[in-house]
RODO-2510 file (C-alpha; in nm, 4 decimals, decimal comma):
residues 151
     n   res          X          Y          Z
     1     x     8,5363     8,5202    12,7640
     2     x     8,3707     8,8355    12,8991
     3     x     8,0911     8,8131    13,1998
     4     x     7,8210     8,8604    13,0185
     5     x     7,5634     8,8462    13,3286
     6     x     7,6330     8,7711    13,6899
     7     x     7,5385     8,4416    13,6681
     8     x     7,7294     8,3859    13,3565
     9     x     8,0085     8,0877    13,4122
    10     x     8,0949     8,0314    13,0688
    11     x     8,0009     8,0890    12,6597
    12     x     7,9538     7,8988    12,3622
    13     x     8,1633     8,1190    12,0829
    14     x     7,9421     8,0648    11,7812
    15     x     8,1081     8,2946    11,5210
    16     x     8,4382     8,5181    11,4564
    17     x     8,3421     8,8161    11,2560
    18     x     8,6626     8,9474    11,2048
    19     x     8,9997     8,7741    11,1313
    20     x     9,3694     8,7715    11,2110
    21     x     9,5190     9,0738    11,0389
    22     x     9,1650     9,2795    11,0887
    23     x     9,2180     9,6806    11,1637
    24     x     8,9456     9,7045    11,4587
    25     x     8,7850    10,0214    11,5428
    26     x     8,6310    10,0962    11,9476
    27     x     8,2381     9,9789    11,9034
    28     x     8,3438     9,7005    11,6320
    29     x     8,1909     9,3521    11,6646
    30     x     8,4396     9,0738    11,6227
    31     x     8,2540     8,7643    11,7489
    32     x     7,8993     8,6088    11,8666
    33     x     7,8837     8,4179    12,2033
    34     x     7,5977     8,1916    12,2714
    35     x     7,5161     8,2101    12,6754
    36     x     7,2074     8,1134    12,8774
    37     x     7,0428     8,4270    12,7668
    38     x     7,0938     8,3970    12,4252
    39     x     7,3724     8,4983    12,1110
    40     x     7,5771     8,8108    12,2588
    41     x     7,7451     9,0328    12,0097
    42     x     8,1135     9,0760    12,1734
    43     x     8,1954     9,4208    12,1401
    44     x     8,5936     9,6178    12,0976
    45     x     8,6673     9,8795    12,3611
    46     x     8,9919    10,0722    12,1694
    47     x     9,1022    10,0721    11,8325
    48     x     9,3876     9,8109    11,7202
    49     x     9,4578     9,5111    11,4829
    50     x     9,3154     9,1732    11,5431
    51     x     9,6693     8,9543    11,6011
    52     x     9,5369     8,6006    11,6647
    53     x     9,2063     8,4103    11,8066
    54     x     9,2752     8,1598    12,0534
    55     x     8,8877     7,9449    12,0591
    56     x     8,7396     7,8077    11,7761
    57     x     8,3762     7,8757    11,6819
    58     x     8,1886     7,5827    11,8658
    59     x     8,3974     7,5816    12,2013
    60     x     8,2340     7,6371    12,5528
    61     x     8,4770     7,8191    12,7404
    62     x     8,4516     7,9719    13,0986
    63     x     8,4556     8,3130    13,1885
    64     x     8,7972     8,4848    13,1735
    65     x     8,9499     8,2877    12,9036
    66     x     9,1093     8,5266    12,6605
    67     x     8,9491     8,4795    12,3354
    68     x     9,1662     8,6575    12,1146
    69     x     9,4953     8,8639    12,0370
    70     x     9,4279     9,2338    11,9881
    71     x     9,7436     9,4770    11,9463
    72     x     9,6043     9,8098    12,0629
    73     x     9,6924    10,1436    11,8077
    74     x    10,0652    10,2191    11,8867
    75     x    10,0998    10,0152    12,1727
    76     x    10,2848     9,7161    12,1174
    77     x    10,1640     9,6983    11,7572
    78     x    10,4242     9,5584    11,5740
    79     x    10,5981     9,8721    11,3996
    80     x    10,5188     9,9495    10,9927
    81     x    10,7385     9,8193    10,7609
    82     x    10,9609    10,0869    10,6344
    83     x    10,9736    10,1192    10,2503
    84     x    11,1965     9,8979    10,0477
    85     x    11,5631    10,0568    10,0252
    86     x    11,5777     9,9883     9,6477
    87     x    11,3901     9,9880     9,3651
    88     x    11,3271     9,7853     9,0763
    89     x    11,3262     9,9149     8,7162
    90     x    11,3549     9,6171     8,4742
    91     x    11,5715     9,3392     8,3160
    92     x    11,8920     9,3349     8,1507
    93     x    11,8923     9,1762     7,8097
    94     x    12,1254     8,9205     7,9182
    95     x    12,1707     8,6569     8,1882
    96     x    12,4746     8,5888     8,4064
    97     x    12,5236     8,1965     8,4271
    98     x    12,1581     8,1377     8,3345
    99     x    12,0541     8,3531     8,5897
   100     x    11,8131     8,6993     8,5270
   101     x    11,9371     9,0279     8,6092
   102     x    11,7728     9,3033     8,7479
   103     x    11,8244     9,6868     8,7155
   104     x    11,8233     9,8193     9,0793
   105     x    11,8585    10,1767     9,2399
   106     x    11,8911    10,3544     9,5212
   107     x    11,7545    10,6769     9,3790
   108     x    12,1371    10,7993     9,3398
   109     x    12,3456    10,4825     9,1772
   110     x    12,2040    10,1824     8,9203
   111     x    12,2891     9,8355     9,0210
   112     x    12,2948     9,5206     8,8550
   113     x    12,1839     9,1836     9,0351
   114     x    12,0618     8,8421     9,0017
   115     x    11,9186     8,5811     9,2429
   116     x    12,1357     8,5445     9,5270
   117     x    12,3496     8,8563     9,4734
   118     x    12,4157     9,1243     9,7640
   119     x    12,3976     9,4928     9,6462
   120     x    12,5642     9,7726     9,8677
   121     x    12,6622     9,5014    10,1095
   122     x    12,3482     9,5120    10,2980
   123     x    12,0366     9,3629    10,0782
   124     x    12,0160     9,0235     9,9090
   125     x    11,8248     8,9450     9,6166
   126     x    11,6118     8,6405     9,7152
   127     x    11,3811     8,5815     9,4241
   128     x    11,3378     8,7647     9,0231
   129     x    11,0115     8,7741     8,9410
   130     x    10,8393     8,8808     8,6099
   131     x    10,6770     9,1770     8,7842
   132     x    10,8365     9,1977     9,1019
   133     x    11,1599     9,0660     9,2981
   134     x    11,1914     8,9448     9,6404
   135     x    11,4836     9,1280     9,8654
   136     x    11,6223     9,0828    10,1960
   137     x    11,8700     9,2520    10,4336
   138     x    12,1975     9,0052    10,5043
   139     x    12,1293     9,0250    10,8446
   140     x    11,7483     8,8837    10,8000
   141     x    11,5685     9,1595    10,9822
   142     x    11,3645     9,3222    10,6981
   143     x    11,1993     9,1329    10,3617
   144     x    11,0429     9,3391    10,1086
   145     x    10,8470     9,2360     9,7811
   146     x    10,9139     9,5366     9,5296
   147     x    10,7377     9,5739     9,2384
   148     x    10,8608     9,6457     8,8904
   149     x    10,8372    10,0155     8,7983
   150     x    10,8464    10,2264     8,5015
   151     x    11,1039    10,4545     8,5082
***
């Protein structure tokens, strides 16, 4: 909770205008605060993405208490999440043990796969959608959802 005044000793947050997962520009209002005064319009100083919010519309809190989450542009932002490392271009006509298969590629070789199968040793196929499939690599540090494509 910013000082709003020098007498200010604590806020009433009466409304988040932005929400977790917001892209926040500098001079964006994300929330009201109700003080002594009146409704304050709380104002962003640098540009970045709106992470979490840590008081609920309706709390009095006193000055200093951090309100929100804010990862600033490029500093400790959580990095992009690189494009999927295969593609998905349609179904084979038949199943393997019930199961749907999938034409994958890598832009060089086609691969065949169902649920639960692990193509070039490195990505599982978690789910087989009708229009996209779920993938994974085996060592659980990336998850992609790739659509179906037209080749």
């Amino acid at each position: 909770m910013p000082s709003l005044g020098a007498s200010m000793e604590a806020g009433t947050l009466v409304e988040w205008l932005k929400r977790p997962g917001d892209v926040l520009r500098r001079g964006d209002i994300i929330a009201v605060v109700d003080t002594e005064k009146g409704a304050i319009e709380i104002e962003v100083f640098e540009d970045g993405v709106l992470e979490e919010t840590r008081v609920p519309p309706g709390a009095t809190v006193p000055v200093g208490t951090v309100l929100a989450i804010i990862h600033g542009a490029g500093v400790g932002a959580p990095p992009p999440t690189p494009p999927a490392p295969l593609r998905f271009y349609g179904f084979a006509e038949r199943s393997q043990g019930g199961r749907r298969q999938v034409f994958l590629t890598d832009g060089e070789e086609v691969y065949l796969a169902a649920e639960g199968d692990v193509v070039l040793h490195r990505y599982r196929v978690l789910r087989v959608g009708n229009q996209s499939i779920e993938l994974e690599e085996v060592s659980g540090k990336q998850r992609w959802v790739v659509p179906l494509e037209q080749p």
